[in-house]
C-alpha positions in Angstrom: 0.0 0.0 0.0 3.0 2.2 0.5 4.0 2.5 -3.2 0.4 2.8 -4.7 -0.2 5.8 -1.7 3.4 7.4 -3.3 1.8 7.0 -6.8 -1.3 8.9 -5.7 0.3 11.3 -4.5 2.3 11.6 -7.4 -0.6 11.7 -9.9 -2.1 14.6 -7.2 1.0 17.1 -7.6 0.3 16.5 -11.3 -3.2 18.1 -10.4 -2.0 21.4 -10.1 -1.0 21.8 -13.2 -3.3 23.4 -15.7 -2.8 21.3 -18.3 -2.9 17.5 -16.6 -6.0 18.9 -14.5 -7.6 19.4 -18.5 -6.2 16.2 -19.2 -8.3 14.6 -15.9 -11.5 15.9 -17.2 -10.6 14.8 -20.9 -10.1 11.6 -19.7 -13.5 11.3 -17.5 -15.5 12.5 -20.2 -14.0 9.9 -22.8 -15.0 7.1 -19.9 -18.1 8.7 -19.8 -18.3 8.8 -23.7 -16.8 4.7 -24.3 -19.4 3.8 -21.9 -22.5 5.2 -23.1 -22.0 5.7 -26.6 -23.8 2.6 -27.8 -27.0 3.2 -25.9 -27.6 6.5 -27.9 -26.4 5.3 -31.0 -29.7 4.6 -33.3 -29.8 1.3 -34.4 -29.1 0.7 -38.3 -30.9 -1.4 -40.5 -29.8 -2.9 -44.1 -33.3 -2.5 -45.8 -34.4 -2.3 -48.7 -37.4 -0.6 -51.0 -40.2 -3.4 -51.4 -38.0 -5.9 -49.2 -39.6 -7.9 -46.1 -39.2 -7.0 -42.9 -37.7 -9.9 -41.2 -38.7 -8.2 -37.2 -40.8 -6.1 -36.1 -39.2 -2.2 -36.3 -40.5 0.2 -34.1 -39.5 4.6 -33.9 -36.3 5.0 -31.3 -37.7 8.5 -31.1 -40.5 11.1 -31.9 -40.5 12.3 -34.9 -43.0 14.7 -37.4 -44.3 13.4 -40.7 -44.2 16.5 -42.2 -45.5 14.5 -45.3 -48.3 13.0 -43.8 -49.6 16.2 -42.2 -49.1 18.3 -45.6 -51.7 15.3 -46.7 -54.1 15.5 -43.7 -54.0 19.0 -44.0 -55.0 18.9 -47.5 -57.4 16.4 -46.8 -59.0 18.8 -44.2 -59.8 21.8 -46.8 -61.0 19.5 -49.2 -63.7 18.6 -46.5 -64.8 22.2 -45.8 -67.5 23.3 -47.8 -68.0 27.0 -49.7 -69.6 29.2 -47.6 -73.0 30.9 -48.9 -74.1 34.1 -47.1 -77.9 35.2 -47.6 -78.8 38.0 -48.5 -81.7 39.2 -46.2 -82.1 42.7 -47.9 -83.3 41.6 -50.8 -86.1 40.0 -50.2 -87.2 43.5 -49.0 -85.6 44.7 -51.9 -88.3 43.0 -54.4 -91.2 43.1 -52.0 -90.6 46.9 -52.2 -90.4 46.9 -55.3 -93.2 44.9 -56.1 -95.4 47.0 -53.9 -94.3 50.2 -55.9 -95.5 48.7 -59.0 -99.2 48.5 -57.3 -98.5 52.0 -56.1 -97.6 53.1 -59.3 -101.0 51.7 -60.5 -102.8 53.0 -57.8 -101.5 56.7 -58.2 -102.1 56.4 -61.8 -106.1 55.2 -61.2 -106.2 58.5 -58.7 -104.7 60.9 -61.4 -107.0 59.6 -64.0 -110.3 59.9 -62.0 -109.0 63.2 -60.3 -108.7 64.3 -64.5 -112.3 63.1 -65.3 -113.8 64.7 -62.1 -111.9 68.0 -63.5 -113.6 67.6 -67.0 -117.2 66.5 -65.5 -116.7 70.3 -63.9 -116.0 71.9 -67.1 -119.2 69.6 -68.6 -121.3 72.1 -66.5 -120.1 75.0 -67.9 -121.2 73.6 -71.1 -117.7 72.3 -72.1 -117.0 69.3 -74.1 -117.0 66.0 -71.5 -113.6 64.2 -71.8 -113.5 60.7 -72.4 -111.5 58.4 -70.4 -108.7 56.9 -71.3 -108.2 53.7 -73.4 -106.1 50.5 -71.5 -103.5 51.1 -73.7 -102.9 55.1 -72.5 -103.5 53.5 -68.9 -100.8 51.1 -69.7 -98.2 53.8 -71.1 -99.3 55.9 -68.8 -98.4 53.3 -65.9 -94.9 52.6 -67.9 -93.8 55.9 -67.3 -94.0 56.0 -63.6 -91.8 53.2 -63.4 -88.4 52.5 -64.3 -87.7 51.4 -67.9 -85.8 47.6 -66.5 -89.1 47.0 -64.4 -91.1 48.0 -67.9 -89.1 45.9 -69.9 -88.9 43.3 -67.5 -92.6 42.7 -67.5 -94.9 41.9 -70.6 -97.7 43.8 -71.4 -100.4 41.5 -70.1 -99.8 42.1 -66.6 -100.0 45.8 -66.8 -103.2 45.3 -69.0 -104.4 43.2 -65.6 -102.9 46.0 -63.1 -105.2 48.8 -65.3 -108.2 47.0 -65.4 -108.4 45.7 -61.8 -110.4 47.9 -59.4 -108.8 49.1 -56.3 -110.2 46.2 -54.1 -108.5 43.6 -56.3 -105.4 45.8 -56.6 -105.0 45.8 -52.7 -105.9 42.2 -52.6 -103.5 41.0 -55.6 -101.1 43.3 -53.9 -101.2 41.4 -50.3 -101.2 38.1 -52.1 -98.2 38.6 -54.3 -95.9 40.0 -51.3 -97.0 37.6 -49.0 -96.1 35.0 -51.7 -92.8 36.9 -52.1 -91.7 36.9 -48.7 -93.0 33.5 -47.7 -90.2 32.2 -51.0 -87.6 34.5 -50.7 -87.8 33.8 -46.8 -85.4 30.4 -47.7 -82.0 30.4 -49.3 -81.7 30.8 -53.2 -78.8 29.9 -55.0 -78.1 30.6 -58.5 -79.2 26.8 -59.2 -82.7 27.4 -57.2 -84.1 30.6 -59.1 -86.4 28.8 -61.3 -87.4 26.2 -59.0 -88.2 29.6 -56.4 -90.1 30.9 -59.2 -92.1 28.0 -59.5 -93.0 27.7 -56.1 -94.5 31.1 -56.1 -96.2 30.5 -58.9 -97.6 27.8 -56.9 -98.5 29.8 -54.0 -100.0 32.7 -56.5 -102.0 29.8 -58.8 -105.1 29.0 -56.7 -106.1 32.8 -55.0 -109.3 33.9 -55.8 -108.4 36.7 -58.5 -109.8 36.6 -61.8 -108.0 35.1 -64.5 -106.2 38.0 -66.0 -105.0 39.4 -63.0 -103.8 36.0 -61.1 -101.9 35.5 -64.9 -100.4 39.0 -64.0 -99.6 38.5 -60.1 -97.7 35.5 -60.8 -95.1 36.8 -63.4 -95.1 39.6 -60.7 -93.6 37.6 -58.6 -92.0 35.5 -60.6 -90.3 38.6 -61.3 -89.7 39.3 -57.9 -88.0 36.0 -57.3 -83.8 36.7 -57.6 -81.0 34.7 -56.5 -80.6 35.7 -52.3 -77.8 33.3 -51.6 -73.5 34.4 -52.6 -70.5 32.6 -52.6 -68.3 34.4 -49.3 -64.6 33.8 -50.3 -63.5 35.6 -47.0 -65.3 33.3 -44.8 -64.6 30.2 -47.3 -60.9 30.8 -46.3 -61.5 31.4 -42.8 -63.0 28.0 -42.5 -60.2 26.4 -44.5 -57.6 28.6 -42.1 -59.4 27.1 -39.0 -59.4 23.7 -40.5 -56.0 23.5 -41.2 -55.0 25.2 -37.9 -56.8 22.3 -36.1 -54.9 19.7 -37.6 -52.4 17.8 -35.4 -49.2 17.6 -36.9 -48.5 13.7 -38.1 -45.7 12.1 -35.4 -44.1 9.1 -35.5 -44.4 8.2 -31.9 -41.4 6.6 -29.9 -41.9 3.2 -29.7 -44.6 3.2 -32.4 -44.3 0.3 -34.7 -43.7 1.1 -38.2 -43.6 -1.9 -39.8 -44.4 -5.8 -38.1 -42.4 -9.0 -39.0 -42.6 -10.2 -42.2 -44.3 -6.7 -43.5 -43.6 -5.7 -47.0 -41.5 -2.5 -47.1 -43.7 0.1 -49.3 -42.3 3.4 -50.4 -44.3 5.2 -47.5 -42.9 2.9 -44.8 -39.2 3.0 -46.4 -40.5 7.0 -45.8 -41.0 6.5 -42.6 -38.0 4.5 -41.7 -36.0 7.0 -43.4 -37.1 10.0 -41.3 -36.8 8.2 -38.0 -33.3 7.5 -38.6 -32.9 3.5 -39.0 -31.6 3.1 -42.7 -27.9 2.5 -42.9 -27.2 5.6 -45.0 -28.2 8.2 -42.1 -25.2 9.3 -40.2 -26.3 9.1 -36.7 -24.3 12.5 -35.1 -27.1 14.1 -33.6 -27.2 11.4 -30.7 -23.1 11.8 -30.1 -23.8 16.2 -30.5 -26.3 15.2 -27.5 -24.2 12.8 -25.4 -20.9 15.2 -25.8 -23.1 18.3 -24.8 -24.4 16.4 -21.3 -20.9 15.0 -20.8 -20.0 18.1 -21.4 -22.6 20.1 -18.4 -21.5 16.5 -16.1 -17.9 17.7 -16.6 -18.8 21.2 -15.8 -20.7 20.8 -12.5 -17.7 18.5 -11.1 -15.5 21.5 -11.9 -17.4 24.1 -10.8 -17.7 21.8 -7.4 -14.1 21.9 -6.9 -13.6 24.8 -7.8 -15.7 26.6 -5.3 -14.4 24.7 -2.4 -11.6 25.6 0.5 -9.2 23.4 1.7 -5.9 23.2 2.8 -3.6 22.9 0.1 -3.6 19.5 -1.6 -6.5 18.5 0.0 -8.5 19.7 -3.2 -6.2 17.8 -5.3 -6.7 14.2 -3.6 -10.7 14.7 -3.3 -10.9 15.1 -7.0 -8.6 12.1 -7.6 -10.6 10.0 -5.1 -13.8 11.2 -6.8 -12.8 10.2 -10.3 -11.2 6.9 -9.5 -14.6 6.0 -7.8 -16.7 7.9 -10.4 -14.8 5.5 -13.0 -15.1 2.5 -10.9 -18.8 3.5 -10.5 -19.7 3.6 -14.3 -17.2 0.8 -15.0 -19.8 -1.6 -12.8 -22.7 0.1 -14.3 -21.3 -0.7 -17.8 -20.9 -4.2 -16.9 -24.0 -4.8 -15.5 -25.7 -3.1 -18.2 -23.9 -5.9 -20.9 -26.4 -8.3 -19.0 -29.0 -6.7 -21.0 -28.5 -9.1 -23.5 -30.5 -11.9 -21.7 -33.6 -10.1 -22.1 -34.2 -10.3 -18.0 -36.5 -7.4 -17.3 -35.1 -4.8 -14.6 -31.5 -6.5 -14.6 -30.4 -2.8 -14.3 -32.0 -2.8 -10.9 -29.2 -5.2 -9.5 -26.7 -2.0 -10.0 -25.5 -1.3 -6.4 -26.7 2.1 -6.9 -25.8 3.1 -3.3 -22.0 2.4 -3.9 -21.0 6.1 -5.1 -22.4 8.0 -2.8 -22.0 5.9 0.3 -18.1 6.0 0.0 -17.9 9.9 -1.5 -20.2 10.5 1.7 -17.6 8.9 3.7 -14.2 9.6 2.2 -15.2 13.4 0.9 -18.3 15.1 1.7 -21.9 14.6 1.4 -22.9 17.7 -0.8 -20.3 16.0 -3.2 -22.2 12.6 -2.7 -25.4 13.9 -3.5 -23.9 15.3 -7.0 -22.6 11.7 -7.5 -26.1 10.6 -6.8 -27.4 13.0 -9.3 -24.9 12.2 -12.0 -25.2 8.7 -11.7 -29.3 8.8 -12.1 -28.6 10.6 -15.6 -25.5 7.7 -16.7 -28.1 5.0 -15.8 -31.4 6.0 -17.2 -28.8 6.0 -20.2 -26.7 2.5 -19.9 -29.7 0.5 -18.9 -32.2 1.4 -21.7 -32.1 -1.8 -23.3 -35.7 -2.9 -24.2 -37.4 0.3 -23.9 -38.6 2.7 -26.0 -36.0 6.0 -27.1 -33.0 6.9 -25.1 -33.2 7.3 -21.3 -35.0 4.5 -19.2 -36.7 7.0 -16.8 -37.4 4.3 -14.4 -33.9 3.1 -13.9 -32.9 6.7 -13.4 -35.6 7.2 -10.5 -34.4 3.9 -8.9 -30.5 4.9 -9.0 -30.9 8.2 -7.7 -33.4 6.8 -4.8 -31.4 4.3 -3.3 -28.0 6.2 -3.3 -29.5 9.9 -1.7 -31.0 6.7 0.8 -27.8 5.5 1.9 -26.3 8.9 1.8 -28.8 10.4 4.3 -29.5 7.4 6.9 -24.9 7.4 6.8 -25.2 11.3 7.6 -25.8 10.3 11.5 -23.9 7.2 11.8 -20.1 7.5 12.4 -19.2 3.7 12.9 -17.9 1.4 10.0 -20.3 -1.5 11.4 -23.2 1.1 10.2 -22.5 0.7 7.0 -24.2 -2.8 6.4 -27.1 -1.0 8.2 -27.4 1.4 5.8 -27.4 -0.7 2.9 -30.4 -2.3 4.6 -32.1 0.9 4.5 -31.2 1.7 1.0 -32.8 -2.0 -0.4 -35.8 -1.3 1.5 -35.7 2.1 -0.2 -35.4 0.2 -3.7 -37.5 -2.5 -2.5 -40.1 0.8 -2.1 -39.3 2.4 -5.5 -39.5 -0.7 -7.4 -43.3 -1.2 -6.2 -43.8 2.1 -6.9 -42.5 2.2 -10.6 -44.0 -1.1 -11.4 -47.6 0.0 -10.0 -47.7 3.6 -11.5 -48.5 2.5 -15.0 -51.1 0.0 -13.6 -48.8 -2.7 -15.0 -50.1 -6.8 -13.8 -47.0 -9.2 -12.5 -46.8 -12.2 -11.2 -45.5 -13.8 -8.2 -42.5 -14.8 -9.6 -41.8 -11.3 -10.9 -42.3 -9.6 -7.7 -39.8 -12.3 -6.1 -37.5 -11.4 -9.0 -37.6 -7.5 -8.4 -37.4 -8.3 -4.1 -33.9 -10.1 -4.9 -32.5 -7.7 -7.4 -33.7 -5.0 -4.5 -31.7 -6.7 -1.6 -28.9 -7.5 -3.8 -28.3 -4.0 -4.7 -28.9 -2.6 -1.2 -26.7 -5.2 0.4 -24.7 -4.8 -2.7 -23.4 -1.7 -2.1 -22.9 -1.9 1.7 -20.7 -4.6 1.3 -18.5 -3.0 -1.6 -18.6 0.1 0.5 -17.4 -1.9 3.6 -14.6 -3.6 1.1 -13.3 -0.7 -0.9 -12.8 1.6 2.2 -9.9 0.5 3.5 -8.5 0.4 0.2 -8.9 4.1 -0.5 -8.1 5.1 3.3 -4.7 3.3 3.2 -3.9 5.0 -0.6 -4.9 8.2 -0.2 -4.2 8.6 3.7 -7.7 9.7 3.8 -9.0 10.1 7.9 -12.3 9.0 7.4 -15.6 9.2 10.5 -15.3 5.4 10.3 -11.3 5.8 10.7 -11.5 7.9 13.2 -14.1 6.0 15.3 -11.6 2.9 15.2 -8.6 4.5 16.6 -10.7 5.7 19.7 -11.3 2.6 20.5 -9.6 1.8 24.2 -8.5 -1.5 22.7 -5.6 0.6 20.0 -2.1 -0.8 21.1 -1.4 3.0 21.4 -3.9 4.0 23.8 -3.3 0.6 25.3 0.2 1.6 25.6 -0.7 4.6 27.0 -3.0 3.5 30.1 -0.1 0.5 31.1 2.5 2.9 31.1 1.6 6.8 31.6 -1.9 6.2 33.4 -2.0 10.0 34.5 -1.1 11.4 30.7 -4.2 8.8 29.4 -6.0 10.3 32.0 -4.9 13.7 30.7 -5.7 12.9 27.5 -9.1 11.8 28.2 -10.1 15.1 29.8 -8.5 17.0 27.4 -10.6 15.1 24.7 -13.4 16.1 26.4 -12.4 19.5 26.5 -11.2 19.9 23.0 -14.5 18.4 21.4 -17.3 20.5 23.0 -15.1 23.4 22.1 -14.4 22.3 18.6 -18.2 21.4 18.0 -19.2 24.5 19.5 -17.4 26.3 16.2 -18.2 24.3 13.6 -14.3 22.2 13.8 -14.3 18.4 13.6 -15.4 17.3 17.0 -14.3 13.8 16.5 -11.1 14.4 15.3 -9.9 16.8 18.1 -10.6 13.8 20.9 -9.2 11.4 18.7 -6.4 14.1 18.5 -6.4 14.6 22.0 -6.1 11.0 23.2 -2.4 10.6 21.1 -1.3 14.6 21.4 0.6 13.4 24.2 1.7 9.8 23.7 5.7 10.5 23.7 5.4 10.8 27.2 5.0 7.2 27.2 9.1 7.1 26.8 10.0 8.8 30.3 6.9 9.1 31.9 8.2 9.7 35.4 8.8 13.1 34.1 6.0 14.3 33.8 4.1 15.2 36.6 0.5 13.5 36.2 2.8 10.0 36.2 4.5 10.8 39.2 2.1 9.6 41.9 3.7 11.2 45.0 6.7 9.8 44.0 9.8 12.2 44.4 10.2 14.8 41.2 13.6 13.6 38.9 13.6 17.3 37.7 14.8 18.2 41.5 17.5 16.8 40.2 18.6 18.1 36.9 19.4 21.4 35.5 17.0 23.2 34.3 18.9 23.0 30.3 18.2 19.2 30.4 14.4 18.9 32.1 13.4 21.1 29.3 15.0 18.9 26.7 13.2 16.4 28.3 9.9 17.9 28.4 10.1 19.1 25.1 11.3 15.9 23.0 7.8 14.5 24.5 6.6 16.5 20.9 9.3 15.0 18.9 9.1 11.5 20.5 5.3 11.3 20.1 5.7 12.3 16.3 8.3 9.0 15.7 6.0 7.0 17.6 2.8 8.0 15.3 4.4 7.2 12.4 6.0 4.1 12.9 2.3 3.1 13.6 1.4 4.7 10.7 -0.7 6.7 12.2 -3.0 9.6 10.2 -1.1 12.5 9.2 -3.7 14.8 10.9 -3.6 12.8 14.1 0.5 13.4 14.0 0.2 17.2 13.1 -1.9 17.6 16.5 0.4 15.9 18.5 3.3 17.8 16.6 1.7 21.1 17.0 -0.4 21.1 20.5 2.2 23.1 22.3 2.8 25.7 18.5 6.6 27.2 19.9 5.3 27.9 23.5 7.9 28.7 26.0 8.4 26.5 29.4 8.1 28.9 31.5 8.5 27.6 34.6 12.0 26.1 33.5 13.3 29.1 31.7 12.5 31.2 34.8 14.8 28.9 36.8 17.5 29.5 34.3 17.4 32.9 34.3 17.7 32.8 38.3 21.3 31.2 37.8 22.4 32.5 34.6 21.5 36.1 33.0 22.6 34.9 29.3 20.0 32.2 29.2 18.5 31.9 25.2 14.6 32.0 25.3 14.5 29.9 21.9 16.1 27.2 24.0 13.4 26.3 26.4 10.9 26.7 23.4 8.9 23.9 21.7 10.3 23.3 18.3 6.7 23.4 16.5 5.1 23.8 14.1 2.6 26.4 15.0 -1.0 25.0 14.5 -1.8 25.2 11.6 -5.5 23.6 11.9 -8.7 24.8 13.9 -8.8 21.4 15.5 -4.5 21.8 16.8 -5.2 24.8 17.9 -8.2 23.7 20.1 -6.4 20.4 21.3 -3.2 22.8 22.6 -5.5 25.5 24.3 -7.8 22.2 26.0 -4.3 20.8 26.9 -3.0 23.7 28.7 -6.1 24.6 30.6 -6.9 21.1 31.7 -3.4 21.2 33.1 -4.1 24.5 34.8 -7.3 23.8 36.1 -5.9 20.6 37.6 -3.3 21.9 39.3 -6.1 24.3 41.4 -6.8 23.3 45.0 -10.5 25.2 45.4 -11.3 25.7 42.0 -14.3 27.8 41.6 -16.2 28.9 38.5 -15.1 32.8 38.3 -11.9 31.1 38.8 -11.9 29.3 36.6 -12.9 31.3 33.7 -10.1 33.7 34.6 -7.2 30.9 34.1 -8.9 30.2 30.7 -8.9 34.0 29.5 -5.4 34.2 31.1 -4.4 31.2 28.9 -6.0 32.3 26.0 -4.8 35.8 26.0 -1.1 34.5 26.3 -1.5 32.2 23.2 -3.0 35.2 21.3 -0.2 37.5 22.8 2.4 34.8 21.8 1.4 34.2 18.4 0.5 30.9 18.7 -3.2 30.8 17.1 -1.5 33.5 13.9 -1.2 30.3 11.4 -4.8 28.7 11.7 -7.6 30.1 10.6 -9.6 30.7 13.9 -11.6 33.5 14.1 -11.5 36.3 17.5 -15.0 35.6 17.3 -14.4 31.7 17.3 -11.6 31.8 20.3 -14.3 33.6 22.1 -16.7 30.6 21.2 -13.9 28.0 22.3 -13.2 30.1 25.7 -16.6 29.6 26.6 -17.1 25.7 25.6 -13.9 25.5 27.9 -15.3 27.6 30.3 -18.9 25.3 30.6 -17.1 22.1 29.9 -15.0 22.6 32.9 -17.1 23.7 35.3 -19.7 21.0 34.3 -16.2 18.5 35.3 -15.3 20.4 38.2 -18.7 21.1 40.2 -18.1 18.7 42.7 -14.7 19.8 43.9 -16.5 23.4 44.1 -17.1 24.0 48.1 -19.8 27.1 47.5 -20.5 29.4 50.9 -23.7 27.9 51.6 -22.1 24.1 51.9 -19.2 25.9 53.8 -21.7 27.4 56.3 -23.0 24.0 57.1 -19.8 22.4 57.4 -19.1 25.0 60.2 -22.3 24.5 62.0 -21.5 20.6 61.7 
């Protein structure tokens, strides 16, 4: 595991370079590209014009028959019929002028008898009487008071009736031959219809009780009245042809729809058909690989935009994003594979994918936001690799159950710190597809039998329990070559059992205690600002473990036993003290320990000065060097080192108070705080004044919470006393 670590961590220098970081993404989206190319590349067939289809062909896609809906929309205008608008008006166009005619008749019988009555006046006066006038003169006479096209129109014989009838069987032929008008002209006439109008009128006008001469006249009146009342409208013709044509549908080719069945003869309008949808062998097929490229191309895009929006500390940016593509690659890899079993025909083999895999270990190893893209990302690859035996490109169904079951293992993992969880949370992620499956198979209303819901329970469970137990496999793998401290890590070197920790309660019992408390300590306070929690106690219970070479030293190991620095100069107890740091750091990595568990042991006490000893010096030599009875460092560099060597200072402090009361206790921690700050100590990590403030107070609570019972308040004093 050595080398392959050193080989990661030479391909993640490479990573910072511009041009192998391009290189990365080239090479994720031609994984990406290898794998799913043939599931969008449209299936080609060697057909012929008037050959036999020798299967069943149906559309990979929706597509418009632009042909077929020129033809249904032809097909639509020729069904809509000429529009005909009547003409109202002129029915009272002819009934008016009808009725003028027997006005005109009427006036002229006035003018005539008003003329006689004139010359039966002059008789008197013994003037000649004036005869009256001949039918003919009545006729001319009634010619002149009407147009010359209503006098030509009509023959004589009805204005010989019109002058001879009296003005009762004027009124009456008059009423009659409207009436008659109106009652014909009320219905549509077209230009075919005129005479057959006519005729009814005459029908209507043939049995009235008028004598001969004038019924003969009242019916060419109105057969003369009788005119054409209905009109082609072109504007509303092609209004109705406009409408028709907007309300046709336009002719698709549906996906999935079959366009020709097995042993079918191939006619020019299916070779048509086939043509436009794609599936004749002399159609390039580059619209699919413009489409895959472009979402390879947005997949690409949101990894990088991930990455590149995060803060870490320097390389750590580097190692997540070659962690995330080796098990992004791994990921599609299996999903390829299981995809080939698509061949078999076995309905839902996709669902065997253990679709929890990818975001159960990014979740672990790297983050959950990041796992939860993963989970996203691998939805879209699978609704694409497992589309075998469905109808166009993406297998919607598939997709749903990918992306389920991994955001299911991803959230029930988001509480659960413990590498024996994980099998746990595979359960929860096959009930999950267990769920889904039912779900998908009972949306469409789709009928299964017992062996198929059998079938879909075991390819649940399999994938569930799938993906715990590659999860459970592969993590140790990627811990050990990428040095990764991972929850589940972290959880396992707490445990008492360690050889270290072991090492450290046999043979320093009062530094493990020490460690415990400062643990304690350096969690709340840790928690309390957002810092891992979990790392600074597992931090906490090593920081210290090179006192575990002299432990008599140190003061928590001595046990009343006599001091050995009574005894030595105050050059060589500081040594002492201070190779604990340097003796602790050997030890952790010979047990190849994490690197972050080293730095906190390497950096708890930054470049702090022993005070205590370099005070002594001074007493008995005035050219004493302050960097000699300093801690070699580094400084922290981390919000959870810096936490660890404030919680190990105070602890010791606190510890070493006889009454220690809660105001006095919050003054040692300010006190301690303030002469980090004033030392420099907390200028390399990125802790906030805000945040020390925070920590001060955790410490603060933390201790007082340890310390209550040692507190004697005055009340308990007083009764003491009066005991």
């Amino acid at each position: 595991m050595g080398k392959l670590q050193q080989y990661f961590i030479r391909i993640r220098k490479l990573l910072d370079i511009t041009f192998f970081l391009v290189l990365f993404f080239i090479m994720l989206g031609t994984v990406l590209l290898a794998a799913m190319y043939s599931n969008v590349k449209p299936e080609k067939l060697d057909l012929s014009l008037f050959s036999v289809a020798e299967k069943t062909i149906r559309s990979p896609g929706t597509v418009e028959d632009r042909k077929s809906t020129e033809n249904k929309r032809k097909e639509a205008i020729d069904q809509v019929q000429d529009v005909y608008t009547l003409k109202k008006e002129y029915t009272q166009n002819r009934v008016d002028l009808i009725s003028s005619i027997f006005q005109a008749t009427v006036e002229m019988n006035d003018e005539i008898k008003e003329e006689i009555n004139k010359h039966a006046e002059l008789a008197a006066k013994e003037k000649p009487d004036k005869a009256e006038p001949s039918d003919s003169e009545k006729m001319d006479r009634l010619k002149a008071k009407l147009t010359p096209n209503v006098s030509k129109g009509l023959s004589d014989q009805v204005f010989v009736a019109l002058v001879q009838a009296n003005p009762d069987e004027l009124s009456i032929a008059k009423d009659l031959t409207v009436t008659a008008i109106n009652n014909v002209m009320a219905q549509r006439i077209s230009a075919d219809d005129v005479e057959n109008a006519k005729k009814r009128v005459e029908e209507e006008l043939k049995y009235t009780t008028l004598n001969d001469n004038l019924r003969r006249g009242v019916i060419e009146l109105g057969r003369y009245a009788i005119i054409q009342n209905e009109f082609y409208d072109p504007n509303a013709t092609e209004e109705l042809r406009q409408q028709a044509v907007e309300s046709v549908e336009p002719a698709k080719i549906l996906q999935g729809q079959i366009i020709v069945e097995e042993g079918e003869l191939i006619n020019q309008d299916i070779y048509r058909q086939l043509k436009l949808v794609g599936l004749l062998d002399n159609e390039r097929p580059f619209k699919p690989f413009i489409g895959l490229i472009v979402l390879i191309t947005i997949i690409l895009s949101a990894i990088y935009f991930y990455f590149s929006q995060i803060k870490s500390i320097p390389g750590k940016k580097q190692t997540d994003l070659l962690l995330f593509g080796i098990i992004f690659i791994l990921t599609i890899l299996i999903m390829k594979i299981i995809s080939m079993l698509q061949i078999f025909n076995y309905a839902g083999i996709g669902y065997l994918f253990p679709a929890a895999l990818g975001g159960m270990l990014i979740k672990i190893l790297i983050d959950e936001k990041l796992a939860t893209l993963m989970s996203i990302i691998m939805a879209v690859c699978g609704s694409i690799l497992f589309n075998e035996g469905v109808t166009g490109t993406l297998n919607f169904s598939e997709g749903i159950y990918i992306l389920f079951s991994s955001l299911a293992g991803i959230l029930f993992l988001s509480k659960l710190n413990q590498r024996s969880k994980i099998f746990q949370a595979g359960s929860f992620a096959a009930l999950v597809n267990l769920l889904t499956i039912l779900a998908l198979m009972y949306l469409p209303n789709g009928q299964f039998t017992g062996i198929e819901y059998g079938y879909y329970l075991i390819t649940a469970l399999v994938s569930g329990i799938g993906s715990a137990v590659l999860t459970i496999g592969l993590l140790p793998f990627f811990e050990a070559s990428f040095g990764i401290l991972s929850t589940m890590r972290l959880i396992e070197l707490s445990n008492p059992n360690h050889p270290l920790l072991r090492k450290i309660l046999m043979e320093a019992p009062g530094t493990y205690h020490h460690s415990v408390m400062v643990a304690n300590l350096a969690e709340s306070a840790c928690e309390a600002i957002g810092a891992n929690g979990l790392l600074a106690r597992v931090g906490s219970y090593y920081h210290d473990i090179g006192k575990t070479k002299r432990p008599n030293f140190y003061i928590e190991n001595q046990m009343h036993l006599e001091n050995p620095h009574d005894r030595l100069p105050p050059d060589k107890s500081a040594n002492i003290i201070i190779a604990h740091v340097t003796d602790g750091s050997s030890i952790l990595k010979k047990y190849n320990m994490p690197k972050e568990i080293i730095d906190i042991a390497e950096q708890h006490h930054g470049t702090t000065l022993l005070k205590f000893f370099y005070h002594k010096a001074a007493q008995a030599d005035t050219e004493v060097k302050e960097e000699d009875y300093r801690y070699p460092g580094p400084k922290a560099q981390t919000k959870e080192s810096a936490v660890v060597g404030i919680a190990d200072s105070v602890e010791a402090a606190v510890r070493s108070l006889s009454q220690p009361t809660p105001e006095l206790i919050e003054s040692l921690v300010k006190k301690i705080v303030a002469d980090r700050l004033q030392d420099g100590q907390l200028n390399e990590c990125d802790l906030t004044m805000r945040e020390i403030e925070t920590v001060s107070e955790a410490l603060c609570e933390t201790l007082k919470g340890i310390f209550h019972s040692r507190i004697e308040y005055p009340e308990m004093i007083k009764k003491v006393k009066q005991a």
